[in-house]
C-alpha positions as CSV (number, residue, x, y, z in Angstrom):
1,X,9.7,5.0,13.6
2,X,7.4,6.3,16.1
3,X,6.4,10.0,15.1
4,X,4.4,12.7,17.8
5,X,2.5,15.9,16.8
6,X,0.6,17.1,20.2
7,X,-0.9,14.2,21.1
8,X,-0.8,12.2,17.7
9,X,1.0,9.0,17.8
10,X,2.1,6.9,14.6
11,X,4.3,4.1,14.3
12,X,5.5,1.9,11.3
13,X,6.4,-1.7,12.7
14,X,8.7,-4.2,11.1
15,X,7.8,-7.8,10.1
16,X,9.9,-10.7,11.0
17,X,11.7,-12.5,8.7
18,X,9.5,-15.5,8.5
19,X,6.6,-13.3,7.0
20,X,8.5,-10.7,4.8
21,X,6.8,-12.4,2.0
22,X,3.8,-11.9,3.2
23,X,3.8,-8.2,4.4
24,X,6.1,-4.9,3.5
25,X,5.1,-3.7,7.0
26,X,2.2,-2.7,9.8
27,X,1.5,1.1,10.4
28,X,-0.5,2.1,13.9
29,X,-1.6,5.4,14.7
30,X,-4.1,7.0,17.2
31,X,-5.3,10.4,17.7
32,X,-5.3,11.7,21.2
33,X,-5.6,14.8,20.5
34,X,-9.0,17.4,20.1
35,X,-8.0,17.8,17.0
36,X,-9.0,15.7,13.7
37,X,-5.9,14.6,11.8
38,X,-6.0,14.5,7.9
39,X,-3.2,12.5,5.8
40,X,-2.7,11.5,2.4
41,X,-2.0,8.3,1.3
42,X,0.4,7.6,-1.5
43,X,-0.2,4.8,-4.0
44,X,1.6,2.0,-3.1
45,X,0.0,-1.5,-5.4
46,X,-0.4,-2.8,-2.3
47,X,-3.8,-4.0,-0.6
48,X,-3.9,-3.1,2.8
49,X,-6.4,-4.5,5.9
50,X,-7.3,-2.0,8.2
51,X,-8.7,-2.8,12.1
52,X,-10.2,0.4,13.6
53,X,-10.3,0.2,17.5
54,X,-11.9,3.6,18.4
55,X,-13.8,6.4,17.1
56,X,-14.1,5.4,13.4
57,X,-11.5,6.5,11.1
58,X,-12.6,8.3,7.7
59,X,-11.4,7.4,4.1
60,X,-12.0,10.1,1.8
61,X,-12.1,9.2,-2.1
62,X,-11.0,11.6,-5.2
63,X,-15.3,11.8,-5.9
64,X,-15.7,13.5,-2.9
65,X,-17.6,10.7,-0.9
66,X,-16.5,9.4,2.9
67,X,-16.5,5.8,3.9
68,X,-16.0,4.9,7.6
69,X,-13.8,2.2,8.7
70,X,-16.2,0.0,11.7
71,X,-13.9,-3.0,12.7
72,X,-12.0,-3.7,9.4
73,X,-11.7,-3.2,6.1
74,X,-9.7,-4.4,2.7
75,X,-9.0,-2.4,0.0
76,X,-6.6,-2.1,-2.6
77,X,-4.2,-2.4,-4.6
78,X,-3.9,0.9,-3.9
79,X,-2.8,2.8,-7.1
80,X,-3.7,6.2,-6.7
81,X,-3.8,8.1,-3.5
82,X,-6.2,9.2,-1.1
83,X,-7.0,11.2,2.1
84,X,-8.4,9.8,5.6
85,X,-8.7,11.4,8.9
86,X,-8.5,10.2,12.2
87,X,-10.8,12.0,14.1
88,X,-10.2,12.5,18.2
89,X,-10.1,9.1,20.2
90,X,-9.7,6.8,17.0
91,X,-7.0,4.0,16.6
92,X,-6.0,2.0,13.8
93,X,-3.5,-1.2,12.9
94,X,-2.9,-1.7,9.1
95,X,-1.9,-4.4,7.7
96,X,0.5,-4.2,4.6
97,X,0.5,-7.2,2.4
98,X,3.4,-7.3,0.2
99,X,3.1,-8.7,-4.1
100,X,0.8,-11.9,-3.8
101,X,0.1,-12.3,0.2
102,X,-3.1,-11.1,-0.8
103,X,-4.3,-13.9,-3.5
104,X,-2.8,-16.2,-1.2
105,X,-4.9,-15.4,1.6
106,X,-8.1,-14.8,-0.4
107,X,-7.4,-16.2,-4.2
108,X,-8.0,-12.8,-5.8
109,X,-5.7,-10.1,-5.8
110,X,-7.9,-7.2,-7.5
111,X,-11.0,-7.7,-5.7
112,X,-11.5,-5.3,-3.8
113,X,-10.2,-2.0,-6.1
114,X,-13.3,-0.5,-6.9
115,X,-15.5,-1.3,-4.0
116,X,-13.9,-1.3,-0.1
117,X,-14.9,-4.3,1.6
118,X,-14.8,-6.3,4.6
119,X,-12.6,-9.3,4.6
120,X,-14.8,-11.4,5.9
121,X,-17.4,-11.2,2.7
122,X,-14.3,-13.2,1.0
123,X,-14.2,-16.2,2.9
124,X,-17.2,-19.0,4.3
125,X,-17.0,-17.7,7.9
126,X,-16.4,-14.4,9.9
127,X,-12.7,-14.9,11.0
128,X,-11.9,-11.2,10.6
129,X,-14.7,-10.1,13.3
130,X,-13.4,-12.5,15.9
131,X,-10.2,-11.3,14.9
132,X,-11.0,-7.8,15.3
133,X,-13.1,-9.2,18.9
134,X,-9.6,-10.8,20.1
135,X,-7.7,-7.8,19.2
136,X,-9.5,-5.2,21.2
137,X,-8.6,-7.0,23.8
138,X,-5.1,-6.0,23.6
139,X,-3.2,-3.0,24.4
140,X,0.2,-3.1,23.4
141,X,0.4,-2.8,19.4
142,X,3.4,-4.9,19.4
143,X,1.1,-8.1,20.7
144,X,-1.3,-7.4,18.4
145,X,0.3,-7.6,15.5
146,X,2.6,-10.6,16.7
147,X,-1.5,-12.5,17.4
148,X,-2.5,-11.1,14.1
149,X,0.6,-13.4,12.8
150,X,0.3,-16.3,14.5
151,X,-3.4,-15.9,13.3
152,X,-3.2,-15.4,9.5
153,X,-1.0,-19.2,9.3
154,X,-3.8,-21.6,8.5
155,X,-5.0,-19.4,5.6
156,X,-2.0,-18.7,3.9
157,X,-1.9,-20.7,0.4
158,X,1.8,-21.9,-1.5
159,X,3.3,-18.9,-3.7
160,X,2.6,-19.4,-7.1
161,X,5.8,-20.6,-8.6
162,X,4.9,-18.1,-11.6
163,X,4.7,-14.7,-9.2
164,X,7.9,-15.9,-7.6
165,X,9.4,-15.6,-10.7
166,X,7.8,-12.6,-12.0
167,X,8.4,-10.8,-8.1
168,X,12.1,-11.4,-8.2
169,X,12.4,-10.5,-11.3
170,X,13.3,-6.6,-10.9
171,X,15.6,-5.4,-13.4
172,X,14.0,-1.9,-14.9
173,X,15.4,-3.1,-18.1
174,X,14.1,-6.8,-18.5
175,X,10.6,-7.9,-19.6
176,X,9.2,-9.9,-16.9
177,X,6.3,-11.1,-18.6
178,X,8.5,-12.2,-21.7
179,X,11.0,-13.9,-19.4
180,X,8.9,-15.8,-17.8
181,X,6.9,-16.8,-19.9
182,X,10.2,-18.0,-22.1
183,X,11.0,-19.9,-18.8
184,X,7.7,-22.1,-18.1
185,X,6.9,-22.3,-22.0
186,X,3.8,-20.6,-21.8
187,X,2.6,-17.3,-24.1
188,X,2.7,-14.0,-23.0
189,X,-0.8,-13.3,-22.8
190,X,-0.8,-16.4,-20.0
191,X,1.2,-14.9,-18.0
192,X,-0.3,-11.1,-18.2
193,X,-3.3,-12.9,-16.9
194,X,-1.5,-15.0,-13.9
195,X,0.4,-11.8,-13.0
196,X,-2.5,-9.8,-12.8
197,X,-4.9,-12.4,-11.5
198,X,-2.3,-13.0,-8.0
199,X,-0.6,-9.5,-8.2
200,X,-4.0,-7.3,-8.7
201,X,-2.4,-4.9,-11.5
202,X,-0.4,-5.6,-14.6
203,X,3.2,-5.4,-15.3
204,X,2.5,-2.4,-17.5
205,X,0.7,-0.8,-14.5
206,X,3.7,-1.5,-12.1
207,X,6.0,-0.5,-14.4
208,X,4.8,3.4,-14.3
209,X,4.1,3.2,-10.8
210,X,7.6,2.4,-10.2
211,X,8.9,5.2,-12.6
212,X,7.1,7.7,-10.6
213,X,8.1,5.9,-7.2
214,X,11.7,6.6,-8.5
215,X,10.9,10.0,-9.3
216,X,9.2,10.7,-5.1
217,X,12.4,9.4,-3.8
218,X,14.8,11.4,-6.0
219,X,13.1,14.4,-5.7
220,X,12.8,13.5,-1.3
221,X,16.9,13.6,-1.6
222,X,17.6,16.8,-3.7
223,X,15.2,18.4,-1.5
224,X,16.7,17.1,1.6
225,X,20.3,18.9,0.4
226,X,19.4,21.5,-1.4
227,X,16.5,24.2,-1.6
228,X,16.3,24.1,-5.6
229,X,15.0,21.1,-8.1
230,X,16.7,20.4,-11.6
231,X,13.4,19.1,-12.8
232,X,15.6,18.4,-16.0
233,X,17.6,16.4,-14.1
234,X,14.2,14.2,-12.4
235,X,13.3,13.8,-16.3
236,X,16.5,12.2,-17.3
237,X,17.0,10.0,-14.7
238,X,13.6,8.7,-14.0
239,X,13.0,7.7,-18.1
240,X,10.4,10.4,-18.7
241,X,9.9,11.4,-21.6
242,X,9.0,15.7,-20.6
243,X,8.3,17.6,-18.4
244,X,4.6,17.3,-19.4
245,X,4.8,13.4,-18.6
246,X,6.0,13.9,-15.6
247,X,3.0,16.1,-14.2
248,X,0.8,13.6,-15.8
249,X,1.8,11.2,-13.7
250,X,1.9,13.3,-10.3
251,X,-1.7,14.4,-11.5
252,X,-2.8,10.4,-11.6
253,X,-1.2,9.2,-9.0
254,X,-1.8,11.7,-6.3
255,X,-3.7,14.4,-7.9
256,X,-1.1,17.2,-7.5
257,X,1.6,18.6,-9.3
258,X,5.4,18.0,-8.5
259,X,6.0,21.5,-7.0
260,X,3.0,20.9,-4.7
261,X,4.4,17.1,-3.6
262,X,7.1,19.1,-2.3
263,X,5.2,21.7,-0.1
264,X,2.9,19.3,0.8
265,X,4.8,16.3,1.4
266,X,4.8,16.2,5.4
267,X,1.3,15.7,5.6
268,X,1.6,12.5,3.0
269,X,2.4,9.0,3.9
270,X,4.8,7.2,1.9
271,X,3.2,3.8,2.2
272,X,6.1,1.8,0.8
273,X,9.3,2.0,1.5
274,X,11.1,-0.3,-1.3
């Protein structure tokens, strides 16, 4: 999808097949424009790697404090939103990882949710700079993220058996950390800690994130075909238990209510599409 507003260019790339394990998807965008472009980015429990190639790119956090993005920077899992602006002349390639591609690039999966970092404080030597160096070089966004591929091979570790498990495991109804741990004949509680230790969150977490994930999408196609929400309707299907619950979780996830989602919801990115 490759999206224009005056001179503002964003595009969401595809992965190949060999690494959809490894990441949901790339997004690029660059400002050419004199303008300085604001977004909001959903929640999404995934950690993303950012490379900024231009003026420096902005992240704005809930506590009112900026952080700007030099070369590159990890952060995530991402579970409640935030805004960043692209200010005129800036560029950036994100990188998407998907469940565990994290943890098995880095062995920890919930490193770096408090405190941004760069990637190269998590590893012996400063592969992401000369990564960032090589990248520069390049124009077209398709041959960078095709290098950034053939790049990230030597690092990546075997999937835990575990999270392969736990990760195909996605009936709403089933108990993930129950089944599992049934299957390899090991307690609950040592699974919880595998799942969060190589996921980042816990399968408590995930499973309200995705109730309010279902609840985005259903309310992007009523709104799409008609000009009026059955909030009733949103609370049935979704599991909630009121209407109350409901703007609880729009409150913590992206700090707005459901009636503003739906005014506002151009300006937000939906960082994951599943």
């Amino acid at each position: 999808m490759l999206a224009h507003k005056s001179k503002y260019i964003s595009l969401r790339i595809a992965v190949p097949t060999d690494y959809e394990e490894v990441f949901s998807h790339f997004y690029y965008a660059k400002n050419n424009s004199s303008d300085n472009i604001s977004k909001t980015l959903l929640p999404s429990f995934q950690t993303i790697l950012i490379f900024n190639f231009g003026v420096k790119a902005i992240l704005h956090s809930k506590y009112n404090t900026e952080l700007a993005v030099d070369k590159c920077l990890v952060i995530g899992p991402i579970k409640q939103a935030f805004d960043y602006s692209l200010p005129p002349n800036s560029e950036i390639l994100v990188a998407n990882f998907k469940d565990d591609a994290f943890y098995r690039f880095f062995g920890n999966a919930s490193i770096a949710e408090h405190l941004p970092l760069h990637p190269d404080d998590l590893l012996d030597e400063n592969c992401f700079t000369a990564l960032w160096v090589e990248l520069n070089k390049i124009d077209d966004t398709h041959r960078r993220v095709e290098f950034m591929l053939e790049f990230c091979k030597p690092y990546l570790k075997q999937r835990h058996t575990i999270v392969e498990k736990l990760t195909n495991l996605k009936n709403e109804n089933l108990n993930p950390i129950k089944i599992v741990a049934s299957q390899q004949n090991q307690t609950e509680r040592n699974i919880q800690l595998t799942h969060k230790k190589t996921l980042g969150f816990t399968a408590k977490e995930i499973c309200r994130y995705q109730r309010f994930l279902k609840a985005i999408q259903l309310i992007q196609n009523i709104a799409s075909n008609t000009s009026k929400i059955d909030w009733f309707e949103i609370i049935s299907q979704c599991g909630y238990y009121d209407q109350s619950q409901l703007i609880h979780d729009f409150k913590h996830y992206i700090n707005i209510s459901p009636t503003k989602y739906i005014k506002f919801q151009q300006d937000i990115c939906m960082a994951k599409a599943e």
